[in-house]
C-alpha positions as CSV (number, residue, x, y, z in Angstrom):
1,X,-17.6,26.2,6.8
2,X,-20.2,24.0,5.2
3,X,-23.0,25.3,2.6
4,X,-25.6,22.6,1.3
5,X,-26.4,24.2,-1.7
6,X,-29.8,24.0,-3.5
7,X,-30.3,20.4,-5.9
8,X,-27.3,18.9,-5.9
9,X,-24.3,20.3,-4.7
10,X,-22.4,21.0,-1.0
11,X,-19.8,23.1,-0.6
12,X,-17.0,23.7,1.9
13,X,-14.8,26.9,2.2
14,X,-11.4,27.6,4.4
15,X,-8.4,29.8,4.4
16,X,-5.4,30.8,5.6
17,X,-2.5,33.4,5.6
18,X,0.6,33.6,6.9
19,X,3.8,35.8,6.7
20,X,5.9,32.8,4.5
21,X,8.8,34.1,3.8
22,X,8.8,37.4,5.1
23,X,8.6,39.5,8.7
24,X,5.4,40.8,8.0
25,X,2.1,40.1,6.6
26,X,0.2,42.1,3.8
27,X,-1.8,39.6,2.4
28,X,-5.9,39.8,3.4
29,X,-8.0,36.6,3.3
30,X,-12.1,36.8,3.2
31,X,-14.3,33.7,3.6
32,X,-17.8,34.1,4.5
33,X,-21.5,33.3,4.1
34,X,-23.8,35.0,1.9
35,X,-25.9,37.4,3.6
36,X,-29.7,35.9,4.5
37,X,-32.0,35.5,2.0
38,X,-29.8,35.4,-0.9
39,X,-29.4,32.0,-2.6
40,X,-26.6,30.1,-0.3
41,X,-23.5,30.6,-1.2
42,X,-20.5,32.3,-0.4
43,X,-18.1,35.3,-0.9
44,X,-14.4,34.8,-1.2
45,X,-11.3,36.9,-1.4
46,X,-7.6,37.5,-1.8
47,X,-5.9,40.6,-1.4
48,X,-1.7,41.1,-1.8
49,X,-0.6,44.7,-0.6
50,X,2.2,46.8,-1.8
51,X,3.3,49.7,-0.4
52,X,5.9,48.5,2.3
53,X,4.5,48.1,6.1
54,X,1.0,49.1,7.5
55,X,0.7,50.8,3.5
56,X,0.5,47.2,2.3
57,X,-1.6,45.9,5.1
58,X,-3.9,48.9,5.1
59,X,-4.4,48.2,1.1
60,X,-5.3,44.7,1.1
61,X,-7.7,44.8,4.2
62,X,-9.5,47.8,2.7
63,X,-9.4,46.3,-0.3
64,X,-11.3,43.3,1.5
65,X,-13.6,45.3,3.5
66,X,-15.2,46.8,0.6
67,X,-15.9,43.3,-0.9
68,X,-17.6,42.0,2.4
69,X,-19.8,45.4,2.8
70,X,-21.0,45.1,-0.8
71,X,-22.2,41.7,0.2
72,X,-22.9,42.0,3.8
73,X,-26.6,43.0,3.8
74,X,-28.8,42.3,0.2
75,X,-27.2,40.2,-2.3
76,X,-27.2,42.6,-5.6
77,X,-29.2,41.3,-8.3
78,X,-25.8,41.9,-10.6
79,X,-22.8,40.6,-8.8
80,X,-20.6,41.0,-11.6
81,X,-21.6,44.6,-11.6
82,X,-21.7,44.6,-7.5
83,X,-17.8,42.9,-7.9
84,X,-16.8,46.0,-10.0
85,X,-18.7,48.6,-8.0
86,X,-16.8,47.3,-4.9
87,X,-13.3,47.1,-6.9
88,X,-13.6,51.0,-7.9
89,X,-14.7,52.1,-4.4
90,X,-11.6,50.5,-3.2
91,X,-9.6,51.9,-5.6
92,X,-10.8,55.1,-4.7
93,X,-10.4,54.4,-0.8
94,X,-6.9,53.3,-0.9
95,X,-5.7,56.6,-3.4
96,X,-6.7,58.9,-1.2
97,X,-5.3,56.9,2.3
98,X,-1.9,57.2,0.0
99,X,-2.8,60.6,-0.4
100,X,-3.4,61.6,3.1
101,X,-0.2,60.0,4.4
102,X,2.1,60.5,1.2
103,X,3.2,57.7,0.2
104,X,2.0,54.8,-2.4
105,X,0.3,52.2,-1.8
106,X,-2.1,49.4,-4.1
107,X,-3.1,46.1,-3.5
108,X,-3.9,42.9,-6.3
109,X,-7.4,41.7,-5.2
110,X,-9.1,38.4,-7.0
111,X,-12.9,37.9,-5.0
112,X,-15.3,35.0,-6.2
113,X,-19.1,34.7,-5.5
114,X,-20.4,31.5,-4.9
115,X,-24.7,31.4,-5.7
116,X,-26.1,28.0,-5.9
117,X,-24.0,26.4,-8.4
118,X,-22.5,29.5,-10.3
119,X,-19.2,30.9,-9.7
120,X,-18.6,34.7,-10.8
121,X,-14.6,35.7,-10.1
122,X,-13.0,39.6,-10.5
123,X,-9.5,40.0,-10.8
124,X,-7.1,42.5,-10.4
125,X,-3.5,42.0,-10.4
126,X,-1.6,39.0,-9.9
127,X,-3.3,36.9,-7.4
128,X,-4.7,34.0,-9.0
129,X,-7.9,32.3,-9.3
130,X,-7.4,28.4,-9.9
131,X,-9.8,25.2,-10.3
132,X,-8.9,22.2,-10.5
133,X,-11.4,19.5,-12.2
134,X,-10.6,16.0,-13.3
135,X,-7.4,16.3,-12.1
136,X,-6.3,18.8,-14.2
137,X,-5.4,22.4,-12.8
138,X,-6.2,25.3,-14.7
139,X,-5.6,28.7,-14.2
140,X,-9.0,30.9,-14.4
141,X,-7.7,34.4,-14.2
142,X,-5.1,36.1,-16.2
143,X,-2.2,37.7,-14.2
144,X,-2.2,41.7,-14.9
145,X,2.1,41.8,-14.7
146,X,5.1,42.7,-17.1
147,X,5.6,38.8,-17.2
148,X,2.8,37.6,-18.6
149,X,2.7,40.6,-20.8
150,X,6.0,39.2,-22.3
151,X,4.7,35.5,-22.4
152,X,1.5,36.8,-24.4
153,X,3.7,38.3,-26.7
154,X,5.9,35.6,-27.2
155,X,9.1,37.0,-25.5
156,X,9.2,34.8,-22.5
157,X,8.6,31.1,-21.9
158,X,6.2,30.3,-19.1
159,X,9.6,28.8,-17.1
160,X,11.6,32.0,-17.8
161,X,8.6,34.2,-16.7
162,X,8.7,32.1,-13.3
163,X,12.2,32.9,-13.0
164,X,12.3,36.9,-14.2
165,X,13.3,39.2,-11.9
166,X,10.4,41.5,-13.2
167,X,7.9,38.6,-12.3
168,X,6.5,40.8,-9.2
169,X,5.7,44.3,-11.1
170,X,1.7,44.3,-11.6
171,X,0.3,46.1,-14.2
172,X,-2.3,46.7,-12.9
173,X,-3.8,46.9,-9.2
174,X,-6.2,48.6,-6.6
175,X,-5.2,52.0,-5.7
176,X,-1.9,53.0,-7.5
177,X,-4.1,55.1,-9.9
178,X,-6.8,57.8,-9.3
179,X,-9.0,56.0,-11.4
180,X,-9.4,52.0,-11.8
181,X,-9.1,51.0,-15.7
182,X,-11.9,51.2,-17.0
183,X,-11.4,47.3,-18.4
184,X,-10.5,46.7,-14.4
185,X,-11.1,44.3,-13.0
186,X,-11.5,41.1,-15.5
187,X,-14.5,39.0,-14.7
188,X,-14.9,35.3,-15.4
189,X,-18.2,33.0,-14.9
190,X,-18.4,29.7,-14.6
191,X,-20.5,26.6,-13.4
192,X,-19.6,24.9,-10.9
193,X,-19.5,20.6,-10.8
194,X,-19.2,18.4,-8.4
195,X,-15.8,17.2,-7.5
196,X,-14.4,20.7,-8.4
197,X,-12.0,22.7,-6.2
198,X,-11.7,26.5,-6.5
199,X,-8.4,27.9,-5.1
200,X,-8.2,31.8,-4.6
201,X,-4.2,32.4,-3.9
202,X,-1.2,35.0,-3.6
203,X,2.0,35.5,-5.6
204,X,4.0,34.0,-2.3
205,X,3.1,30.2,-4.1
206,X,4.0,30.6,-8.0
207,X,7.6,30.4,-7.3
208,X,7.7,27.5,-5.6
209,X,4.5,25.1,-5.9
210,X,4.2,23.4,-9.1
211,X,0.5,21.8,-10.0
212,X,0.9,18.4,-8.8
213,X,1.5,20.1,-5.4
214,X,-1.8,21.7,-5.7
215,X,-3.7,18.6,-6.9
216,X,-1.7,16.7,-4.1
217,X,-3.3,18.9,-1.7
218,X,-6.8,19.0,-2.6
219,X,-7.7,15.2,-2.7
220,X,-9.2,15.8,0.6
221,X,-12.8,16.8,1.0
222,X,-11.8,19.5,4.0
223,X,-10.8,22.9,2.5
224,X,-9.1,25.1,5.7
225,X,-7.0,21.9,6.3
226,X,-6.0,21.9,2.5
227,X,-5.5,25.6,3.0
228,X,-3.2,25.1,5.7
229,X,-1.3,22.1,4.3
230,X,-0.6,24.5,0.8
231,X,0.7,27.3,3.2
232,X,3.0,25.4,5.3
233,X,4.4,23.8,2.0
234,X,5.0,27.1,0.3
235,X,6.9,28.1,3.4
236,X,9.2,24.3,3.0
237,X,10.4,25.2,-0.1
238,X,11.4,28.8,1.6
239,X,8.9,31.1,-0.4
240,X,10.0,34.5,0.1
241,X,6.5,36.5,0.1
242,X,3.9,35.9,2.3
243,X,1.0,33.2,1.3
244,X,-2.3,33.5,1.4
245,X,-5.0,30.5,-0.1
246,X,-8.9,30.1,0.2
247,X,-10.5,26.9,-0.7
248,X,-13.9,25.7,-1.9
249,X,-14.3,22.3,-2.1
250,X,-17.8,21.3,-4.1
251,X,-19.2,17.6,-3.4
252,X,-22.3,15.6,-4.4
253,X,-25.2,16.7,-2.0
254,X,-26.0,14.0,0.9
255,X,-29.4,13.7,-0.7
256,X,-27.4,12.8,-4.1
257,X,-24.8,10.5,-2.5
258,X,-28.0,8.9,-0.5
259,X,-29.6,8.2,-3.9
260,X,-26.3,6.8,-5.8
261,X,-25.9,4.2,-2.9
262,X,-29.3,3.0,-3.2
263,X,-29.0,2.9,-6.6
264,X,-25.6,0.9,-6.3
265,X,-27.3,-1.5,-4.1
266,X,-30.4,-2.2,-6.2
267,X,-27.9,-2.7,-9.2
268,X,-26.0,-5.2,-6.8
269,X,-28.4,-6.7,-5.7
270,X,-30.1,-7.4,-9.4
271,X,-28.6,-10.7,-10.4
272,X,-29.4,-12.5,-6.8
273,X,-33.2,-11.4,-7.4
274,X,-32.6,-13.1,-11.2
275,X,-31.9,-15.9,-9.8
276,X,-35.6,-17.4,-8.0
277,X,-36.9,-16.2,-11.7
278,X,-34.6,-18.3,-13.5
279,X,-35.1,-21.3,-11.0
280,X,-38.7,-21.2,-11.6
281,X,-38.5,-21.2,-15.3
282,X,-36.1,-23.9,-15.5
283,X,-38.7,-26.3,-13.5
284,X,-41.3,-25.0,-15.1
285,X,-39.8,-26.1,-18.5
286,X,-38.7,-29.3,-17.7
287,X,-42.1,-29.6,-15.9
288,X,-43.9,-29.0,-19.4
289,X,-40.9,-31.5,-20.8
290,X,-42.1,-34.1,-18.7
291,X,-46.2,-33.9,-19.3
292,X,-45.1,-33.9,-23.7
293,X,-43.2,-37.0,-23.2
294,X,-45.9,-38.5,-21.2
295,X,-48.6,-37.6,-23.4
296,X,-46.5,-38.9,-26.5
297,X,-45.8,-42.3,-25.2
């Protein structure tokens, strides 16, 4: 899926989900347009469930549905606000399913807006939101699990925290709790450069792709083929969660690239038109040579 967004800037978008390591899937993936009207862009989700079969799954996908709605019909003129507002009403959703049927069940969630050439990201959980710019991958969101806890505070290294066998407890998610935290979820904004890749992703990679894998991957310009490519390599080096990935890729408009040949060209193309000029001069000063020495003897 292709977006030409407005001055200088295209972007494409692609996912994909699979079970990975494990017999079921409760990951939720959400890639689509912005709804008409609204400055073109795109909204963009992952969602990791807990809560065992068809609780996990019914988590994450409700978890998904309330992003989509929130953005299905009028873009909201605050979509960091609009990102909250469907974050809560999940929350609320998914306590009360666990409610009704008795059991527990919660859901990580990390959704990014796409408008023109800003990103706005909300977090929740330990899903990750990564870009990658210059060939360096940095991770945009801050997990929300015992782990990272411990490396914040200095107790764990980043390599020991990979390795914990705490790494999967969240501390925080979408429906485990009546009411969301009120600092839920985090929210980060950026601006987006061509050239840049945004990678929205589950838990089922962390373990077992390192960032040269990532960077690897998203040389190419087509996002659901990276998507793919990320997935099938988690599941080589026998991930045992399932995966999930969406990819925006963000490239120089054709209108920009257009402009940047020509400009190439003309710059080429510089010295051969030097070249008549400096002819003509050389003539013309061994012309004027030739009339002094004749007028002198």
């Amino acid at each position: 899926m292709v977006n030409a967004l407005p001055g200088e800037l295209t972007v494409a978008v692609g996912g994909a989900t699979d079970t990975g390591g494990r017999s079921t899937n409760e990951d939720a993936i959400l890639v689509r347009p912005l709804p008409d009207g609204a400055e073109t862009g795109y909204v963009l989700a992952v969602a990791d469930g807990m809560g065992g079969y068809q609780g996990g799954e019914v988590a994450s996908q409700l978890a998904i549905d309330y992003v989509r709605d929130l953005f299905a019909r009028e873009m909201p003129a605050d979509v960091a606000d609009a990102l909250k507002q469907a974050a809560r009403r999940a929350n609320d959703a998914i306590y009360q399913r666990a409610q009704e049927s008795g059991g527990v069940m919660g859901t990580t969630l990390v959704a990014a807006i796409i408008q023109g050439k800003y990103l706005t990201i909300a977090s929740i959980g330990d899903s990750r939101a990564y870009l990658a710019r210059a060939r360096q991958l940095t991770q945009i969101t801050q997990d929300h699990s015992l782990v990272a806890e411990q490396v914040a505070r200095g107790e764990l290294t980043e390599e020991q925290a990979r390795k914990s066998p705490q790494r999967n407890i969240v501390t925080h998610a979408v429906g485990t709790q009546e009411r969301l935290d009120k600092r839920m979820p985090g929210i980060f904004e950026l601006t987006l450069l061509p050239e840049d890749r945004l990678i929205l992703c589950t838990d089922g990679f962390f373990d077992v792709l390192a960032p040269d894998d990532y960077l690897q991957a998203l040389a190419t310009n087509d996002p659901e083929a990276t998507a793919h490519a990320l997935v099938r390599l988690a599941i080589e080096r026998k991930t045992t969660d399932n995966v999930s990935a969406v990819i925006a890729a963000v490239m120089p408009s054709v209108a920009t690239i257009k402009r940047e040949q020509v400009s190439a060209e003309l710059e080429a193309a510089r010295p051969s038109l030097l070249v008549p000029v400096i002819v003509s001069i050389v003539i013309l000063l061994i012309a004027l040579a030739l009339v002094g020495y004749f007028f002198l003897y």
